[in-house]
N, C-alpha and C positions, 0 to 999 in steps of 0.2 A: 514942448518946443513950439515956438512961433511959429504960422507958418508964412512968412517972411523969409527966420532963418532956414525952416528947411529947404524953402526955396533956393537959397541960397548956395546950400549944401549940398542940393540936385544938382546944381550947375557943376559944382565941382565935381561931383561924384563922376561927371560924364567924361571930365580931365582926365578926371587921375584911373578911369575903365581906358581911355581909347589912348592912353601914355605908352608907347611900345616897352615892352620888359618881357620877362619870363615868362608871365603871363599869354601873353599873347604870343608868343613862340612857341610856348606848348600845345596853345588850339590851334594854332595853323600845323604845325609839330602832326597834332593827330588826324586835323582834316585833312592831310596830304596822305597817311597812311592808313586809315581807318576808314575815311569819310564821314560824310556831318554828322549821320546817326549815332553811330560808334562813336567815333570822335568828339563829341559835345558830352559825350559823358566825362573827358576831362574837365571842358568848364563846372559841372558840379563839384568835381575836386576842389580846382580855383576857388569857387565862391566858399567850400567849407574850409578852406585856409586863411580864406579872409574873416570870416565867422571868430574862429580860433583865435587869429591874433587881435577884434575889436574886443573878446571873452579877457584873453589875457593882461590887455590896453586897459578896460573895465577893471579888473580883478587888482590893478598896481602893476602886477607880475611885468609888464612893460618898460613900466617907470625904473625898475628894479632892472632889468638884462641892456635898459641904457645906459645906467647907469654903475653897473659894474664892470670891469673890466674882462674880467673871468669867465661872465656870463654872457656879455654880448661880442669875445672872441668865439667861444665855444657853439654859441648857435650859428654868426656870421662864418664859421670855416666848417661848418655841417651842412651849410645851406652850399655855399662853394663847391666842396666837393658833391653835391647832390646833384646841382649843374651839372660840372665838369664830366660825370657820368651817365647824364643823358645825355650829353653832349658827343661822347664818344659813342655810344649805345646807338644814337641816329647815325653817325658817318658811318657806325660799321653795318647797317641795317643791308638787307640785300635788295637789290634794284627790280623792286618787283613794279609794277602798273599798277594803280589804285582799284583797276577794276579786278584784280586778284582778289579784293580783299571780300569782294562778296561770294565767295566761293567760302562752306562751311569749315573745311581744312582750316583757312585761312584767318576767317573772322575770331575764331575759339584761338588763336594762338597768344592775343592778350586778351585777359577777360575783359571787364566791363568794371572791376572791383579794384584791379591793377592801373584801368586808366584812372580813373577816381581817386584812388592814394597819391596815384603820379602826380595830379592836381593837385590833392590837397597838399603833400610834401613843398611844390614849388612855394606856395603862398604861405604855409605856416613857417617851415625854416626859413625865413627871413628876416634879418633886424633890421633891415632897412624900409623894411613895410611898418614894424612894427615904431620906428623912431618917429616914421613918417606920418601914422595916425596918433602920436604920442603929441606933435610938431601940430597937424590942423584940427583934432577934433575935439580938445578942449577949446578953440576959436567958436564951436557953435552949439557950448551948452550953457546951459541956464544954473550955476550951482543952489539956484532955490527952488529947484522943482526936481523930480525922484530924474533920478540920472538913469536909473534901468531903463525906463521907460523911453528916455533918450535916445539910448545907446542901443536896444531895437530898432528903433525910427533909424538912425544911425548905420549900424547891420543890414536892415531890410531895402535902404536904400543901395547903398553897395552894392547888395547882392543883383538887387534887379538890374543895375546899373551894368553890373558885370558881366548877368545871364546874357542881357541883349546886345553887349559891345563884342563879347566871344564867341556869341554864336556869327555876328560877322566875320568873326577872321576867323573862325573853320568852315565856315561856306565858301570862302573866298580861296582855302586852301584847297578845299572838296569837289568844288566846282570850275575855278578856275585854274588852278594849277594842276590837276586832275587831267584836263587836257593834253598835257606833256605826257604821252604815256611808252614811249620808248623806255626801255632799260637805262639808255645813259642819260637821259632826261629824269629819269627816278635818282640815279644814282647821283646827278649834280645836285638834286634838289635836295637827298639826305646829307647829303655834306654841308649845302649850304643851311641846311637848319640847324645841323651839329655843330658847326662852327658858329652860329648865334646863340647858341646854349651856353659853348665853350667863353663866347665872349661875355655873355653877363655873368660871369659864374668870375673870371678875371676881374669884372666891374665892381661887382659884390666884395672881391677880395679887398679892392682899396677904398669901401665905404669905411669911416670912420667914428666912432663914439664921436660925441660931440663933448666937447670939453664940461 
């Protein structure tokens, strides 16, 4: 790859990391409940979801669930309902104060392996992620030079992209909204993250195959 184009593809990368979505509902999601530490171990999920679907995108396997009907209902109403259940999971969560969660009881109640999946489920079930590097990332390959190697370059930028735009929005959850530490100040704040869940999980429902 040029580095022109990767240039190029930096800039975008930094779009399409600080684009509000699920993504970024789920690090703010954990930095409000976990805090940064804890909570940043969902962006590794994230970024292994995103891994997953450049692997898949790389592999055709992409090309293929755009392009069937079957296959890109069956993910796009997996990834939905995957939403809509952490979506309810946070409204119903109990209105504790974020400094609960450094109390040992409290931190071992989701491990560290649970927020991780959680991550990575949000970004891997997705077909709209997966349309969406189907849609920019043949824009900035070279078909005369080894595509692997690309598509690293490709991934690795992502990822970094991703590390550092998530860990802002669970510092911003961990630290600033953290401050709210009454009960019903917890409890407005789990609602209103569940009802963001709830609403891109609705969003996701009317994304569409493209003809």
């Amino acid at each position: 790859m040029e580095f022109s184009t990767w240039l190029a593809f930096f800039a975008a990368s930094w779009a399409i990391s600080l684009s509000p979505g699920a993504g970024a509902i789920a690090a703010m999601s954990s930095g409000l409940n976990h805090g940064f530490r804890r909570g940043y171990f969902t962006t590794f999920g994230l970024v292994l979801g995103i891994l997953t679907q450049i692997v898949l995108v790389g592999a055709g396997l992409g090309a293929l669930i755009a392009a069937s009907s079957f296959g890109f209902a069956l993910v796009k109403w997996l990834g939905v309902a995957y939403l809509v259940y952490l979506g309810v999971q946070q409204w119903r969560a109990p209105a504790k104060p974020l400094v609960a969660a450094t109390e040992p009881s409290e931190a071992s109640a989701v491990s560290l392996r649970q927020l991780v999946l959680r991550g990575w489920a949000i970004n891997a079930v997705n077909p709209k992620g997966t349309v969406f590097l189907l849609a920019v990332v043949p824009q900035f390959l070279d078909m005369h030079q080894s595509l692997s190697s690309q598509y690293t370059v490709i991934g690795a930028t992502l990822c970094f992209t991703d590390l550092v735009v998530m860990a802002g929005y669970t510092a911003l959850a961990a630290k600033v909204l953290s401050a709210l530490r009454s009960a019903e100040h917890i409890k407005t704040l789990n609602r209103v993250f569940g009802s963001l869940f709830i609403a891109a999980g609705t969003l996701l429902a009317t994304f569409k195959r493209a003809a």
